[in-house]
C-alpha positions in Angstrom: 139.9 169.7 115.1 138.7 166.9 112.6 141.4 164.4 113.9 140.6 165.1 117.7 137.0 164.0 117.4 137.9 161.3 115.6 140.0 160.4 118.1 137.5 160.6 121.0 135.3 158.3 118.7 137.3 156.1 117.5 136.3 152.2 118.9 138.9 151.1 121.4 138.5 148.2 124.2 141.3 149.6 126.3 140.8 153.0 126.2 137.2 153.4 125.5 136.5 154.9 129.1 139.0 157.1 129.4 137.6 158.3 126.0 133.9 158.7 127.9 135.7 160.4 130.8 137.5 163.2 127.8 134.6 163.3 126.1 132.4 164.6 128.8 135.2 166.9 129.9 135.3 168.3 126.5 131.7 168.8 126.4 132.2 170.0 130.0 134.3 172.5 129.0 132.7 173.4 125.6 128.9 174.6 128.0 131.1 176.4 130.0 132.7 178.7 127.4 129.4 179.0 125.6 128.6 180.5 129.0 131.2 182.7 129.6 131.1 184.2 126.5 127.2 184.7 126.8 127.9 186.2 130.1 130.3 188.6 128.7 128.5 189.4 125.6 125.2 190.2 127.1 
């Protein structure tokens, strides 16, 4: 996982807003399992 978030970080001119765009889909993503699995363990 390390070498994925370094990814998403690393600097970068030309792709540095598709990084934004992943990294908000990521985080996206990442509140909507923590919900689901809230959901299903409550």
């Amino acid at each position: 996982m390390d070498y994925y978030i370094t990814f998403l970080f690393k600097p970068s001119n030309l792709n540095s807003r598709k990084e934004q765009r992943t990294k908000r889909s990521v985080q996206a993503e990442a509140n909507w399992l923590s919900k689901a699995v809230h959901n299903v363990s409550s």
